[in-house]
Legacy VTK file of the C-alpha trace (Angstrom):
# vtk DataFile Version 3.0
C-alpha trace
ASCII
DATASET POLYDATA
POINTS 202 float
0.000 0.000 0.000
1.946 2.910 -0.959
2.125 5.862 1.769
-0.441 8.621 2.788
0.085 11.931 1.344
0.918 14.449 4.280
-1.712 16.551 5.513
-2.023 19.800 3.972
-5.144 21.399 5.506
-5.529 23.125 8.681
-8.740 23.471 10.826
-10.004 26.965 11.305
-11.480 27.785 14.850
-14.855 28.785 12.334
-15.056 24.776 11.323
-13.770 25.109 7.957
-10.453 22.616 6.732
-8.599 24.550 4.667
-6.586 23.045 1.652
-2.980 25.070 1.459
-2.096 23.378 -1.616
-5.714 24.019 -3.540
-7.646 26.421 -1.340
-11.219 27.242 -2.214
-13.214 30.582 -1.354
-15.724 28.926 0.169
-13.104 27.843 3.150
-12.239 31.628 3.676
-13.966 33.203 6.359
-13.053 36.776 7.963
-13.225 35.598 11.167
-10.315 33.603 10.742
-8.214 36.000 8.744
-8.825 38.402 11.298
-7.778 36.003 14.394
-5.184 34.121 12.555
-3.509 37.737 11.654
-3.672 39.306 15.444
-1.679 36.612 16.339
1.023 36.581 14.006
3.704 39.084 14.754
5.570 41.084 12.183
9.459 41.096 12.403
9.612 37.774 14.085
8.209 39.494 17.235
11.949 41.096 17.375
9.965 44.771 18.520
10.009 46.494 21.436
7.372 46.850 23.643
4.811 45.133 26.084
2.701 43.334 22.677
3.995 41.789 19.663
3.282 44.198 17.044
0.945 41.674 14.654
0.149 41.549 11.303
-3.314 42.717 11.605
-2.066 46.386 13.412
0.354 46.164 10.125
-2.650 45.928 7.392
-4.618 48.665 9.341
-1.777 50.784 9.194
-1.269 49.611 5.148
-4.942 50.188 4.160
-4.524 53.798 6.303
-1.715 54.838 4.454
-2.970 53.469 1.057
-6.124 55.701 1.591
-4.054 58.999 2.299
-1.888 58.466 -0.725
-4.743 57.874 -2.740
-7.792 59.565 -1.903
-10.655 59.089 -3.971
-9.824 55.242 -4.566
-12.358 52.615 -4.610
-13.314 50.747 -1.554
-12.924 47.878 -3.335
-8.753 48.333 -3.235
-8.597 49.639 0.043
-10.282 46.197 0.744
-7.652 44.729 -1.376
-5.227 46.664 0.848
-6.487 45.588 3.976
-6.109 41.894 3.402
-2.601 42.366 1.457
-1.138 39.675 3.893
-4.342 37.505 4.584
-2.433 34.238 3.295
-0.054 34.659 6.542
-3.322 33.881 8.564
-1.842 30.080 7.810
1.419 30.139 6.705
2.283 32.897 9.041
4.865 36.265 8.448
8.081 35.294 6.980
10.737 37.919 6.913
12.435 39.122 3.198
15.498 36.906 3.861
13.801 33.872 4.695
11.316 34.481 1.589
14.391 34.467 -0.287
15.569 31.268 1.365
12.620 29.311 0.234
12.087 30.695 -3.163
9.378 29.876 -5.730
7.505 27.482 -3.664
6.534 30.081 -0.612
5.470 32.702 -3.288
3.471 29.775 -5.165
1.568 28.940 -2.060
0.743 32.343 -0.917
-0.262 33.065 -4.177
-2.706 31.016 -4.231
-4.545 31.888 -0.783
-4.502 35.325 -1.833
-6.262 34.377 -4.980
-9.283 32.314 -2.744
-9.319 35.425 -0.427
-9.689 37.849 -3.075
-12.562 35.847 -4.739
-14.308 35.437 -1.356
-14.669 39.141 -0.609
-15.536 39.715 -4.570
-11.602 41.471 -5.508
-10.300 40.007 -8.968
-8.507 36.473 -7.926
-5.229 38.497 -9.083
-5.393 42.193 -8.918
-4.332 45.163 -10.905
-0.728 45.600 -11.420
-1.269 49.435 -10.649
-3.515 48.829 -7.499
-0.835 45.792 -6.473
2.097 48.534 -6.914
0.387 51.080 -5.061
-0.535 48.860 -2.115
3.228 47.984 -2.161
4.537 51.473 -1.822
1.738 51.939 1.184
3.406 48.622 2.506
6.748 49.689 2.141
5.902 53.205 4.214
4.308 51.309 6.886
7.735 48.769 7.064
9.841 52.279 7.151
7.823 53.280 9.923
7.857 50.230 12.191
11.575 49.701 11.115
12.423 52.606 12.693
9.683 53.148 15.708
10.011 49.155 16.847
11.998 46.713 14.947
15.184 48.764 16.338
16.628 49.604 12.791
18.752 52.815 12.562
17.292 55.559 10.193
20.097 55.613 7.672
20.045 51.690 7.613
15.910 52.086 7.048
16.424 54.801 4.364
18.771 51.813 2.580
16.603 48.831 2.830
13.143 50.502 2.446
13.628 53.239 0.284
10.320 55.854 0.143
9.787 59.215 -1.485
9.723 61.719 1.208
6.059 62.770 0.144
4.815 59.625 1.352
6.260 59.756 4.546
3.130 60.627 6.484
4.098 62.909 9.547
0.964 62.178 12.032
1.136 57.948 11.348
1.898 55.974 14.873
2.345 52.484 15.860
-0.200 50.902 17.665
0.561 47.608 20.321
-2.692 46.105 21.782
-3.446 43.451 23.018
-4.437 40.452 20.143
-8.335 40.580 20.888
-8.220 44.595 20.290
-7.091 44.363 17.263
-8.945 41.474 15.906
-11.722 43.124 16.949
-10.290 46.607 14.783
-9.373 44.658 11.911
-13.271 43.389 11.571
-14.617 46.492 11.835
-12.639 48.124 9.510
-13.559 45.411 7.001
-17.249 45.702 7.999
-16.691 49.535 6.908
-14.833 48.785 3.714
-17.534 45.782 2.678
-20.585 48.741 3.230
-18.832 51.202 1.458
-18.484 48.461 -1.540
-21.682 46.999 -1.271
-23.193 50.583 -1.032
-26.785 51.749 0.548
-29.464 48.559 1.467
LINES 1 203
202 0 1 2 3 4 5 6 7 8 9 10 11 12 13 14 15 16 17 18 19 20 21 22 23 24 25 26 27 28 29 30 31 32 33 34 35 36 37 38 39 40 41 42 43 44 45 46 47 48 49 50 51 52 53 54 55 56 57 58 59 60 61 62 63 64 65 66 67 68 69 70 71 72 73 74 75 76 77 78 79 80 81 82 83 84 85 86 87 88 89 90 91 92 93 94 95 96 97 98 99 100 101 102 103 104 105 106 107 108 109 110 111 112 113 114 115 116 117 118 119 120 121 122 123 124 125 126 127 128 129 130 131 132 133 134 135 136 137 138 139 140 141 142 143 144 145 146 147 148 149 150 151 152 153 154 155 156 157 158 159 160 161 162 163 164 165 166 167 168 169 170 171 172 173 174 175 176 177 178 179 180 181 182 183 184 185 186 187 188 189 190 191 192 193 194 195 196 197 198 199 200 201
């Protein structure tokens, strides 16, 4: 009898098994984005302070400055901004270098969660290659920011490895550390607000 493939699902706390290697939108649900994300930390959890500064604080910070440095955009991207790292929900926040390490197969596989997520929540399964490049400057602000507020970086050494025009470094933005359930409970509302805005008046 020739061996069992390994598992490649994972139970969500909502019920659903979700396939990593052929994930369908009907296994997404926001709920589990949103808790899987408040308890994944950005930088490794290498950050100062009393609370692991998580992935979900980062995407409310990335759909923030998104909005600013393009007002007038359609909901539907600043949803698309907002859930920029919803694959790491499962396969959790790798840094740049490790990325690197692991090469086509990570990208592959996070790929292909962002492509269920997008189709749950009604986004193109890929987006835009304008929207995609303007969420990644608005992601590359926010890692300048927390580079240099949290993860410990030096400013010359953050200049280096996340170079941003100075007009879109936003004077008034702050880091925000709370504790997992506050956020969670941020990152769904601001999705609640983002899915009215799309889905317009009842």
């Amino acid at each position: 009898m020739p061996p069992r493939p390994p598992r490649a699902w994972q139970r969500m706390l909502s019920g659903r098994r979700l396939d990593l290697l052929d994930p369908t939108p009907m296994d997404i649900e926001i709920g589990d984005i949103a808790h899987g994300l408040a308890f994944v930390a950005r930088w490794n959890g290498q950050t100062h302070g009393d609370w692991p500064y998580s992935v979900a604080e980062h995407s409310l910070l990335v759909e923030q400055i998104f909005d600013r440095l393009n007002p007038g955009c359609e909901p539907r991207w600043r949803l698309a901004a907002l859930l920029h790292d919803a694959p790491e929900y499962v396969i959790g926040d790798m840094i740049s270098p490790v990325k690197a390490a692991l090469g086509r197969e990570y990208g592959a596989m996070d790929e292909r969660l962002a492509s269920a997520i997008h189709r749950r929540f009604g986004l193109p399964a890929t987006l835009p290659v304008a929207i995609k490049r303007r969420i990644k400057a608005a992601d590359r602000v926010s890692a300048r920011l927390e580079a240099v507020t949290i993860a410990g970086f030096a400013a010359g050494e953050a200049v280096r490895l996340f170079p941003v025009p100075e007009a879109q470094l936003l004077p008034d933005l702050a880091i925000t550390l709370r504790p997992p359930a506050e956020t969670r409970a941020a990152y769904l509302e601001r999705f609640a607000m983002l899915m009215g805005l799309i889905d317009g008046p009842a």
